[in-house]
N, C-alpha and C positions, 0 to 999 in steps of 0.2 A: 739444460739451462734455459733454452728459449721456450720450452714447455710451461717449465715453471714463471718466466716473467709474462707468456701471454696468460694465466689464470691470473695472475696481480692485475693485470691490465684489466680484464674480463670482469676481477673483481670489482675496482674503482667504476668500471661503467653502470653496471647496476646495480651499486650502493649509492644511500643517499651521498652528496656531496660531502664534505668531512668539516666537521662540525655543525653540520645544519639539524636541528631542531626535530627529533620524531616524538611521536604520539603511538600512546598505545590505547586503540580503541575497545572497552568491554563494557555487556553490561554489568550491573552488578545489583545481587537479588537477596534481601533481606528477607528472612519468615516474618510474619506479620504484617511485613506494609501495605499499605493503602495509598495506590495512582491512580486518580483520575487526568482526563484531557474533557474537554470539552470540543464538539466535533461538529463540523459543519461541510452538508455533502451535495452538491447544487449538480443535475444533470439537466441540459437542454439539449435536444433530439428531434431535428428535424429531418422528414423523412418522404422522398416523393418519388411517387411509383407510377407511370401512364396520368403525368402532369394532375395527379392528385395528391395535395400536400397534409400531413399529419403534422403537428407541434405538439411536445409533452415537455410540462416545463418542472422538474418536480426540485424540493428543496427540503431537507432533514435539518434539522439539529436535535443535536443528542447529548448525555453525560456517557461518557465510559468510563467504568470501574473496573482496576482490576487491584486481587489481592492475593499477594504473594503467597501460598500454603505450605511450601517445603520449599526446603534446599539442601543439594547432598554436597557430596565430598568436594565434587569437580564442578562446583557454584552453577550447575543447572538450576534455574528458577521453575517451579512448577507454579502458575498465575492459572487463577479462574475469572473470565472473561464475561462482566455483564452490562445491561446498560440500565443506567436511574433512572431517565425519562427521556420522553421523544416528541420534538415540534414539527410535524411533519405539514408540507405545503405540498397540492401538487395540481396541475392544470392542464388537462387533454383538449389539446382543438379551440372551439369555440362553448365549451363547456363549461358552468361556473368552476370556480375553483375551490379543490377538496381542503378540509382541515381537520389535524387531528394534535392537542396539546395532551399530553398526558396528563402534564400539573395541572391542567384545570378542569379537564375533562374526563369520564369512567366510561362511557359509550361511543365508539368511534363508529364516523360514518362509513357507508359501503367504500371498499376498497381497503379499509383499512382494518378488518376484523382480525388479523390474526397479531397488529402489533403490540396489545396489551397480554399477552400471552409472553411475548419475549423479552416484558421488561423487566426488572427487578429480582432475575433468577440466573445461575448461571446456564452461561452459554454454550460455552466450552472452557473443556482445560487443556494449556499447551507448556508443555515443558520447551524452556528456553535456556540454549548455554549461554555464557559471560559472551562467546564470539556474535552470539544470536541466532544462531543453527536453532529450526523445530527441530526440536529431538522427539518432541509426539505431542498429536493432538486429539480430544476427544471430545466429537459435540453430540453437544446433548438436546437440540433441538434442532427442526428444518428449520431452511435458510427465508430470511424475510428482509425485506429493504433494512430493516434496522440493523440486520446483521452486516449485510451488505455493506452496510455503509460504514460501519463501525470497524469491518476488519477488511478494508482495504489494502491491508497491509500489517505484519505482527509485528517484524522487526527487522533491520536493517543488515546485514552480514556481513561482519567487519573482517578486516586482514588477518591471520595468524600473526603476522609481526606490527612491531612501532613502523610508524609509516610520516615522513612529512610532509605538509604542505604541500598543495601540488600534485600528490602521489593520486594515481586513478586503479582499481580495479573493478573488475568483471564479474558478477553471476550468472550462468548459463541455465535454463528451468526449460519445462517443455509444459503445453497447454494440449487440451486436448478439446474438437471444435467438432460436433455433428455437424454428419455429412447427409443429403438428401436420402442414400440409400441406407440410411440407419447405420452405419459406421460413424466409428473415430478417428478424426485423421490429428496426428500427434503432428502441433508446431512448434518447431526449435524459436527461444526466446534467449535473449540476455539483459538483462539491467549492467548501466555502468555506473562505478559512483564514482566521483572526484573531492579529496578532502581541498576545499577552496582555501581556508583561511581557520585561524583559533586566535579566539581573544578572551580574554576573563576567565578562559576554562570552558569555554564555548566552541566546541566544533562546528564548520558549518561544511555540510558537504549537498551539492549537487548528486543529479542521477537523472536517466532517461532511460528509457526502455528501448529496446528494436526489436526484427522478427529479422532472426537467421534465416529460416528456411525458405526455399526461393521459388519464383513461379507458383506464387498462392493466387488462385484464380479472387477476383471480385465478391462473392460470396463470403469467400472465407474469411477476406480481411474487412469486410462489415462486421464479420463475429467477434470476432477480437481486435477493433480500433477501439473501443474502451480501456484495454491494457498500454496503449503507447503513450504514456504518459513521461511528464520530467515534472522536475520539482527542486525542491531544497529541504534539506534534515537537518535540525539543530538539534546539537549533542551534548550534557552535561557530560565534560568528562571525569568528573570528581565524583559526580553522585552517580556516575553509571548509566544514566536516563533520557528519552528523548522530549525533551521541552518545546518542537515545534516541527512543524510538517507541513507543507503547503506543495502541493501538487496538481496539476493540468492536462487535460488531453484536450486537445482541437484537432477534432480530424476529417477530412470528407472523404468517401467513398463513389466514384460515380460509377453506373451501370454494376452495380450488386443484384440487381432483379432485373435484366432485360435494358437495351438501351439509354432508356426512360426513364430514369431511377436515377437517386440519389440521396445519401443518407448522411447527414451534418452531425456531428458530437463534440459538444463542448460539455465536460466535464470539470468543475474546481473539487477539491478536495483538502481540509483545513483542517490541526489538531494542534489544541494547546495545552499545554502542561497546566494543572491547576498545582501551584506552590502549598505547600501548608505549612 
């Protein structure tokens, strides 16, 4: 008997409260649709080594398109992943500063020769469950700031269960970060997200990144403070779909190359639903 009432106990602790309000997060993937976001991706990067300072100040905007091609039994979405056009900005040093519009322009200047190559075709295909699990991806071209920029991220990974307000979980990934002597040394990551608040059929949840893995020397976490970002996800939960994204990384590193060094990263990262 006392078995059985400490699992009731046990139960009640880690259930939501009794009658409070859960959510069931999925996506959900029609054949034929057409999502666009319009995408805005600003990195500033200051960087000094033996009190000599570099500034790179660059700035994207982009259309991405994707269009849903298949759906099977267990509403995996299979999306192909491309982008319309690209307003690229970017600014090294005391150097004028580059531009390349695609809508107005057919010839881009140096630096930017490879991004009319990646516009207007697909990019990749990623098969995507309702939970938002890649079930597989396959790209079809090398990686260019536009891609960069555009898939910062594919989809969010939501709980197996209804979850309320309030409720936080965890994703656990691993990155893998060249090492001086031509190795890979694999760093343990996790994203957490927290569902903050749902209004109108609008989920909004929170997320930060961190690195598990511990005693990473200076180097390494120069290589990957572009990943330590937080943000906010806004979620249609009626249409299945993510309508908004804004995300940040500010981070310094000191003595990454030698006493004398240090390397600044301010990253924004912005994506909006286009309605039709």
């Amino acid at each position: 008997m006392k078995r059985i009432w400490a699992w009731i106990v046990l139960f009640f602790l880690i259930s939501p409260a009794y009658g409070e309000e859960t959510y069931l997060l999925r996506y959900q993937w029609h054949k034929g649709d057409v999502l666009e976001w319009d995408v805005t991706h600003r990195n500033r990067t200051t960087t000094m080594v033996s009190e000599t300072d570099d500034a790179v100040d660059a700035m994207t905007r982009s259309r991405k398109h994707w269009e849903v091609v298949a759906v099977d039994e267990n509403g995996v979405g299979t999306i192909e992943n491309t982008v319309v056009w690209a307003d690229m900005r970017e600014k090294n040093g005391d150097q004028p500063m580059r531009t390349f519009d695609s809508r107005k322009e057919q010839i881009p200047p140096e630096g930017f020769e490879t991004v009319p190559e990646s516009l207007g075709r697909v990019l990749a295909k990623i098969s995507i469950s309702p939970t938002g699990e890649q079930v597989s991806r396959e790209d079809f071209h090398t990686s260019t700031i536009v891609q960069q920029a555009n898939q910062a991220y594919v989809c969010v990974k939501f709980p197996e269960q209804a979850i309320p307000v309030g409720y936080s979980w965890s994703y656990p990934y691993p990155v893998y970060v060249p090492q001086p002597n031509g190795t890979l040394r694999r760093i343990e990551m996790t994203q957490k997200f927290t569902l903050e608040k749902v209004e109108n059929g609008l989920a909004t949840i929170s997320y930060g990144t961190k690195v598990l893995s511990p005693n990473l020397d200076r180097g390494t976490l120069a290589q990957i403070m572009d990943r330590l970002y937080r943000g906010t996800f806004l979620f249609d939960i009626t249409r299945g779909r993510s309508v908004m994204l804004s995300q940040k990384v500010d981070e310094t590193v000191v003595g990454f190359r030698g006493e004398v060094s240090r390397v600044k990263m301010l990253i924004e990262f912005n994506e909006r639903y286009l309605f039709q």
